[in-house]
Structures are given as C-alpha cells and as structure tokens.
C-alpha positions as CSV (number, residue, x, y, z in Angstrom):
1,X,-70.6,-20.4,-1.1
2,X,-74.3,-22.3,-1.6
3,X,-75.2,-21.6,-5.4
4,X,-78.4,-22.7,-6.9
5,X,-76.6,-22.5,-10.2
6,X,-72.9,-23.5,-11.0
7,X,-71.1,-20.3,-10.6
8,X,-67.4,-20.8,-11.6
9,X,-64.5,-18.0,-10.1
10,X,-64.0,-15.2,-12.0
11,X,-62.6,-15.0,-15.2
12,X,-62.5,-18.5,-15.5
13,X,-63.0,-19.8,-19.2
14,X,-63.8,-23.5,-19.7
15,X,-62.7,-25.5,-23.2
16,X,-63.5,-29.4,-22.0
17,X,-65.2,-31.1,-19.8
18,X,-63.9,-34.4,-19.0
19,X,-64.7,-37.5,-17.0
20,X,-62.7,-38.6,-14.6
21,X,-61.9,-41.2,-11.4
22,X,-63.9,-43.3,-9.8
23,X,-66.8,-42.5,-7.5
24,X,-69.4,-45.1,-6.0
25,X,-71.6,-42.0,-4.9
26,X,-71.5,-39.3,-8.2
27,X,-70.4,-38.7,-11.2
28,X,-66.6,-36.9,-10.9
29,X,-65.9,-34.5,-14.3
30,X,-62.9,-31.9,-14.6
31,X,-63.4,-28.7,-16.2
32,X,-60.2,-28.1,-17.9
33,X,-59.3,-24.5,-18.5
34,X,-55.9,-22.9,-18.6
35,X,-54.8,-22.4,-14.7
36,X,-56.5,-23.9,-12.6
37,X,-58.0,-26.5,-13.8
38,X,-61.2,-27.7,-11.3
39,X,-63.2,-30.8,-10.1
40,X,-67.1,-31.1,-10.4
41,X,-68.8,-34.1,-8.7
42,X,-72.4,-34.2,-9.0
43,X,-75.3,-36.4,-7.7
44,X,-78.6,-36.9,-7.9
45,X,-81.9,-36.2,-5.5
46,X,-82.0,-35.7,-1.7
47,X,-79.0,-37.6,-0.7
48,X,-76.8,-36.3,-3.7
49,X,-77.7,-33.0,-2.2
50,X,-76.7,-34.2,1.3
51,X,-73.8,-35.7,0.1
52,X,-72.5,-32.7,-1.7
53,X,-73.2,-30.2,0.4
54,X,-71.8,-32.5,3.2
55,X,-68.7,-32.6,1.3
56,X,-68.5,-28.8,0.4
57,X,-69.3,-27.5,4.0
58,X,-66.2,-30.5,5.3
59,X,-63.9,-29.1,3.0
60,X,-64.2,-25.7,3.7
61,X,-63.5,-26.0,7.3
62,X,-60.6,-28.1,6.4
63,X,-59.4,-25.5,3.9
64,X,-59.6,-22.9,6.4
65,X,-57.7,-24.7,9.0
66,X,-55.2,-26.4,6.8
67,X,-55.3,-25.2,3.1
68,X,-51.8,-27.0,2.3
69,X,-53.7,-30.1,3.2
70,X,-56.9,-30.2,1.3
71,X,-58.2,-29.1,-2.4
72,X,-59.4,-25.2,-2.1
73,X,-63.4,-25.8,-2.3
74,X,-65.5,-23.2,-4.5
75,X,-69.1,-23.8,-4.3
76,X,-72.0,-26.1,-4.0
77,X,-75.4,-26.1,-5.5
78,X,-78.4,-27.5,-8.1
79,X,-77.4,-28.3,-11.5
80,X,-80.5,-25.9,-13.5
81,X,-82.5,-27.4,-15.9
82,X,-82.0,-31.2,-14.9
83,X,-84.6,-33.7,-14.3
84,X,-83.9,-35.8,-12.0
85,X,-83.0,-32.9,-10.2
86,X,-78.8,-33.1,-9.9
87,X,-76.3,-31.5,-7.5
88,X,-72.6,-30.3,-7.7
89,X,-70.0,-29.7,-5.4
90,X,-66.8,-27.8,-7.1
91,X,-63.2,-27.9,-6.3
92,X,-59.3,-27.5,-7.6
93,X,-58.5,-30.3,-9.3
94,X,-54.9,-31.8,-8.3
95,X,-53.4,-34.6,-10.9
96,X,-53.0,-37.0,-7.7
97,X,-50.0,-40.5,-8.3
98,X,-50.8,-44.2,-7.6
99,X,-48.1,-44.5,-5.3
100,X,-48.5,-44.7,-1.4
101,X,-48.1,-41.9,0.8
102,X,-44.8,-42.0,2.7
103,X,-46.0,-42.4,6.3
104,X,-44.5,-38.9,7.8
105,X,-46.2,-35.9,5.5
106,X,-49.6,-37.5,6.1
107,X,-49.5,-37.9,9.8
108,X,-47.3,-34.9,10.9
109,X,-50.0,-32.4,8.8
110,X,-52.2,-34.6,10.0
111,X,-51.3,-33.8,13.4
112,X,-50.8,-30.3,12.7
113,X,-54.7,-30.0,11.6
114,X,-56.0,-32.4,14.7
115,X,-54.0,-29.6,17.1
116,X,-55.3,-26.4,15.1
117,X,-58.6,-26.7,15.9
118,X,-59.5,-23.2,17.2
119,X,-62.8,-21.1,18.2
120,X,-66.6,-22.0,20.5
121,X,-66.2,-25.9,19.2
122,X,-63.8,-26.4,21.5
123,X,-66.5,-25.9,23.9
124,X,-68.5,-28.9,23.0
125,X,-68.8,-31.6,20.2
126,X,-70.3,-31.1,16.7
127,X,-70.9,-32.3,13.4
128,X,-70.8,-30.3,10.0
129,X,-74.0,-29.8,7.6
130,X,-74.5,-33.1,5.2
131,X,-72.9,-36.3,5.7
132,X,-72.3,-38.1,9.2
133,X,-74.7,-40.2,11.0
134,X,-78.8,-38.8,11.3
135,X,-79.3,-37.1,14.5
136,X,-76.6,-36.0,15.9
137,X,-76.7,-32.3,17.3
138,X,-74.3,-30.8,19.9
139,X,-73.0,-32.4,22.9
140,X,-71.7,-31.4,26.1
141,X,-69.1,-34.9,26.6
142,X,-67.7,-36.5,24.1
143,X,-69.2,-39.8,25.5
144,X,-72.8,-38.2,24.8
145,X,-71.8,-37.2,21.2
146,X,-70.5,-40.8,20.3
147,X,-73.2,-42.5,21.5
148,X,-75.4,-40.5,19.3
149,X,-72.9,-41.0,16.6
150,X,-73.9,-45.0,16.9
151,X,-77.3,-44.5,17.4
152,X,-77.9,-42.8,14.2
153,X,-75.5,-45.4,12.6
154,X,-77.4,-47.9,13.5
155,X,-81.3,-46.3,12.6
156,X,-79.7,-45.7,9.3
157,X,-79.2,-49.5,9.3
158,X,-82.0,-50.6,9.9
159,X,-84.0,-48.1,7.6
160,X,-82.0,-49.6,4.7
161,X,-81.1,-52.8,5.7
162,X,-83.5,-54.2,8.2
163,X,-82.5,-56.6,11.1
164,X,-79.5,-58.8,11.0
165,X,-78.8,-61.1,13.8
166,X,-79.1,-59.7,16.9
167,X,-77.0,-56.5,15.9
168,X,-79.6,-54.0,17.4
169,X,-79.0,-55.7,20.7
170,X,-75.4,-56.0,20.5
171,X,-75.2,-52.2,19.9
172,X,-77.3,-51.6,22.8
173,X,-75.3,-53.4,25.1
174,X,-72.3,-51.4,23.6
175,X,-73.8,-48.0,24.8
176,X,-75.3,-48.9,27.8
177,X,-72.2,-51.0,29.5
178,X,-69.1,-50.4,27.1
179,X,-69.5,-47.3,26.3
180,X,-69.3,-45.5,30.1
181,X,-66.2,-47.7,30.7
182,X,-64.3,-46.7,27.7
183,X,-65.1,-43.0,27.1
184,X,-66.1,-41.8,30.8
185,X,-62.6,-42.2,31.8
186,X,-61.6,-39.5,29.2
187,X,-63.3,-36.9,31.3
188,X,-63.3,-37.6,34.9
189,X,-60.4,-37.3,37.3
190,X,-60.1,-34.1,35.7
191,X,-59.2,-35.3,32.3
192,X,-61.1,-33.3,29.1
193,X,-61.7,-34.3,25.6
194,X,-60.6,-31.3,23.6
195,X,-63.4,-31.3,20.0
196,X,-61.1,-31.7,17.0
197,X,-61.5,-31.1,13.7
198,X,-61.1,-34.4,11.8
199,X,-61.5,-35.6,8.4
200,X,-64.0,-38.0,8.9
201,X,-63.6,-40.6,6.2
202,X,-59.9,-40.7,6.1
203,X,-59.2,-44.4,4.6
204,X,-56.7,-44.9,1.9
205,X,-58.6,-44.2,-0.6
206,X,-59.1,-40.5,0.4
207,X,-55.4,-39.7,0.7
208,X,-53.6,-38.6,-2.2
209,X,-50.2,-37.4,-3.6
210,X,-50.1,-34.5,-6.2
211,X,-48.1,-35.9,-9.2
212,X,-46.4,-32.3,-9.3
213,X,-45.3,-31.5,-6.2
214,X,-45.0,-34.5,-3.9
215,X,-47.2,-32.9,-1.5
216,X,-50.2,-35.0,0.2
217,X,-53.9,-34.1,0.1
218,X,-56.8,-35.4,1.7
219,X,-60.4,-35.1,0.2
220,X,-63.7,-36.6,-0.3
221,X,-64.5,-35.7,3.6
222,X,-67.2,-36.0,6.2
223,X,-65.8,-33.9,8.6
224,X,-67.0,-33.2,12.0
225,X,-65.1,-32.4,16.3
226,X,-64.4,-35.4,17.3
227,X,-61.4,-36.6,19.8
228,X,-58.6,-37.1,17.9
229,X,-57.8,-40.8,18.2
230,X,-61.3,-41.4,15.9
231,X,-59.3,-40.1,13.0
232,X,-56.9,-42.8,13.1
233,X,-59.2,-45.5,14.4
234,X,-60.7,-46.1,10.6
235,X,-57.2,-47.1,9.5
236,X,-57.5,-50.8,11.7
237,X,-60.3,-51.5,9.1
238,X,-59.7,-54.5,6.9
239,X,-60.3,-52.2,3.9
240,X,-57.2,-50.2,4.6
241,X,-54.2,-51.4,2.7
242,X,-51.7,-48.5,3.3
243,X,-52.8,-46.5,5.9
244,X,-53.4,-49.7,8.7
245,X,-49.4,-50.1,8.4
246,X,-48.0,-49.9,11.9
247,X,-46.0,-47.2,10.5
248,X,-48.6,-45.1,10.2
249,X,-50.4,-45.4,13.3
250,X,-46.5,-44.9,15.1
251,X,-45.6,-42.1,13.1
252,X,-48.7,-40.2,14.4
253,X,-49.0,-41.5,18.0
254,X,-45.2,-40.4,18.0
255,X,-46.3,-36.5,17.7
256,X,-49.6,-37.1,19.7
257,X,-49.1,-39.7,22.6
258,X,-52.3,-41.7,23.5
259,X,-55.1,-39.8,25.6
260,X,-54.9,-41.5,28.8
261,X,-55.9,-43.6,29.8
262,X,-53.2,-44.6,27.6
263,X,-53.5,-48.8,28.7
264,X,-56.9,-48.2,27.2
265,X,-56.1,-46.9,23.6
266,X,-56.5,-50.6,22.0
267,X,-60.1,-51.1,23.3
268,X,-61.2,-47.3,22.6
269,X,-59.8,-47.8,18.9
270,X,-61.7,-50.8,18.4
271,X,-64.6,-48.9,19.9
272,X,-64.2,-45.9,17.5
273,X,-64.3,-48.1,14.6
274,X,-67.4,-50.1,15.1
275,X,-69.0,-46.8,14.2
276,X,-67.3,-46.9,11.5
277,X,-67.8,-50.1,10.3
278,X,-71.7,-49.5,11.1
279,X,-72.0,-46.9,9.3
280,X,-70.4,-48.3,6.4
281,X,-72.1,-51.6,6.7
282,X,-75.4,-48.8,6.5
283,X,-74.0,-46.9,3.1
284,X,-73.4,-50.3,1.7
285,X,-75.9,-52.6,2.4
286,X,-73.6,-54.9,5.0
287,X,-70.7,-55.8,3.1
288,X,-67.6,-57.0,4.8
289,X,-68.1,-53.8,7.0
290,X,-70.7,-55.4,9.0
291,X,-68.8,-58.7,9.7
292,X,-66.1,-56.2,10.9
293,X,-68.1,-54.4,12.9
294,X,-70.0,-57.6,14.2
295,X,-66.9,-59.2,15.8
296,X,-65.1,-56.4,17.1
297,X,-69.0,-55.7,18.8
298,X,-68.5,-59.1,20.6
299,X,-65.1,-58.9,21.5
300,X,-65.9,-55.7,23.4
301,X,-68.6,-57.3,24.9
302,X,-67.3,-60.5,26.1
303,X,-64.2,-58.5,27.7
304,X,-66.6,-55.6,29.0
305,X,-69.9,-56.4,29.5
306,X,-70.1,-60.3,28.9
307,X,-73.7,-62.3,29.1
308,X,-74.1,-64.4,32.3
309,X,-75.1,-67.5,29.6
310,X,-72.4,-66.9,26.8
311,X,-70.5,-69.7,26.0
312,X,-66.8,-69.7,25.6
C-alpha cells in the first residue's frame, strides 16, 4: 500500500533499529523485532520519492508473480516530521551470504517468472510507476517501446550530464537505422514479442542468497514488460562479475531458446545493453558505463548503419 506515514503490519513491535548494507541511493536500516524482522530504505526529496516508490510498486508485481523469488514488500510512503522531506520503502528483511549464486536456482526461477507473466500487459509494452527511463508510456511493438526506453535514457543524460562527444548523434543513428533491423524482425513474418515481466536492474549486485535457507532472492528492482532477452542482456556488462559467466547466460538460454531470429541474439544483446549502459552512464555521471555504452554504439553502427567517410 502508499502510506503517508510508516505504517508497520499488525502486531508488529519494534526493539532496534539498525543500520545496515550498502546503498549508493538511500540510507538501508532493519527494524529488528521478533519474527520477521524487516528492511527500511529511505531517501530524500523528489527522486528519493521516485526511487522508492519505483522500488515498492517493482516489488510488488514481482511478489505477486513470484513471491519465492523476491522479499514480500509492505508499504511505501513520507517519513512525518522530516525536513528535508524523506521517503521509505519497507520490506522483509532476509540475512543474504557473500557467496555466488549457483548458476541454476537463479535462472530456472528466473525463467519461471519471465514465462508467468499473465493479464492486459501481454497486450502491449509497459513500464511500472517510479524508476525506468522519463517518458515512456505504453506501446503497441516492442520496437516502439525500446526506442522510447533510449530516448528518455539519453534526455536524462544530457539534463545531468550535458554533451559528450558526439553521443547524441550516435544514439540517433542507433534508432533510426539499427534499431528497425534488429527489433523489426521480432515481429513481422508473423513473429510477436510477448511483454514480460522482468526485473529490471538485475546485475550481481541485486541477486542474493538467504544465509538460512539457500534459496535465491532478487531485490532492489526497476521492473517493467519488456522481451525477455533484456533481462539477461545487463549481465554482458563489464560491471558484472558473477552473473556475465557463460554459465549463466547457458543455463537460462537452455530453458528459453533465443527468440528468432536466433543468428541475431549477439547483436540484439548488445543492443539491449546500450540502454543499459546509458542509463547508467545518466545515474552516474558517465563512469565506465558510458565508455561501455560508447563502443558497443559504434560497433553496431559500423556493422549496421556505417558512415560513408568512416575510417577503418
């Protein structure tokens, strides 16, 4: 539920409140009580709102598809009586190990959520409340939602960034003559993109393994209906330490197969994560992400859509 004031479940009875983890974006606490104990994040101003409620609205459709896979979300909201005005997104907390996943939990529940998508989304493309890129809205092809998906990437940029090279103009070549070739085969010849419900953000660093049971958990999400082979794009990032293991990637194309057409998996996967990398380049001010991003731009573009005066 949306809660103007931190409302915890009933009959719950708090005795600490500890800090705990790591977060770039907000402060992470646990309220420890007696059983459960649960997780507060909280931010600050507009985009701690955004953020949190983002992250509460993601996990809740990810709870309700796959609640083995995610931790149960309770409520998000303002913080009363808090200048500057702060926000709070509460969940189960779940002790989580150091250790790597092992490769097959992750990607067969993984699969199991990408094929349990159910309900009107699977009529067109859409993002959840909070987090992804500025100005998406629904979409009729898949190719019309990820173009949008880079677009807003890329205002974002340039809003908090400014201009870099010539990215702007790499990124329009992208859409205008990459894209189409890529994504339009997806859905002609009678070929459909069925909207999935993916994570979002899943890089190691979201993916977790309860110290109790063993079992794996995904969190921190940005979720939105996407095709399914975005998902597993973001783990050919250079960030990735676990998750870009071959292993990985086989384990899950194993249960899945690649959308055809299947000789162009490679090329979509590096298209799929130049979103990725742009947007991350946008959340932290370039970084390695837009280096990533820059090349893999280029390489599309000189296979795809090269300029008559390039040099080789």
């Amino acid at each position: 539920m949306r809660s103007e004031t931190l409302e915890l479940p009933p009959n719950t009875t708090v005795h600490a409140c500890e800090r705990y983890g790591f977060s770039k974006w907000t402060v992470r606490n646990t309220l420890v009580e007696f059983e459960p104990d649960y997780t507060k994040q909280c931010a600050d101003g507009e985009q701690g709102k955004m953020m949190l409620d983002g992250e509460f609205h993601s996990m809740t459709e990810l709870y309700k598809t796959m609640p083995s896979f995610v931790q149960k979300p309770y409520c998000s909201g303002k913080l009363p009586e808090h200048t500057p005005e702060r926000y709070f997104f509460l969940c189960d907390f779940i002790q989580m190990t150091n250790e790597g996943p092992d490769p097959i939990q992750p990607t067969s529940t993984l699969v199991e959520l990408h094929q349990s998508s159910d309900g009107e989304v699977r009529v067109s493309h859409q993002y959840l409340p909070g987090k992804p890129s500025p100005g998406c809205q629904w979409n009729d092809t898949w190719q019309g939602f990820y173009i949008q998906l880079v677009k807003g990437a890329l205002k974002m940029y340039r809003e908090r960034n400014g201009n870099w090279k010539n990215l702007e103009q790499l990124v329009d070549r992208l859409i205008t003559h990459v894209v189409p070739q890529l994504l339009g085969p997806l859905e002609s010849d009678g070929r459909t993109v069925k909207p999935t419900l993916t994570h979002g953000d899943l890089w190691d660093g979201n993916i977790g393994t309860s110290a109790e049971t063993g079992d794996i958990y995904i969190f921190d999400a940005n979720a939105y209906y996407a095709h399914n082979e975005m998902e597993i794009a973001m783990w050919r990032a250079r960030f990735n330490k676990v998750v870009s293991g071959q292993v990985y990637l086989g384990s899950y194309l194993k249960r899945t197969g690649k959308s055809e057409p299947a000789e162009q998996f490679e090329e979509r996967s590096i298209l799929y994560s130049i979103y990725m990398t742009l947007h991350e380049s946008a959340c932290h001010y370039g970084a390695d992400f837009r280096e990533e991003c820059y090349e893999n731009l280029n390489r599309l573009i000189d296979k795809y859509a090269p300029y008559a005066n390039r040099k080789t």
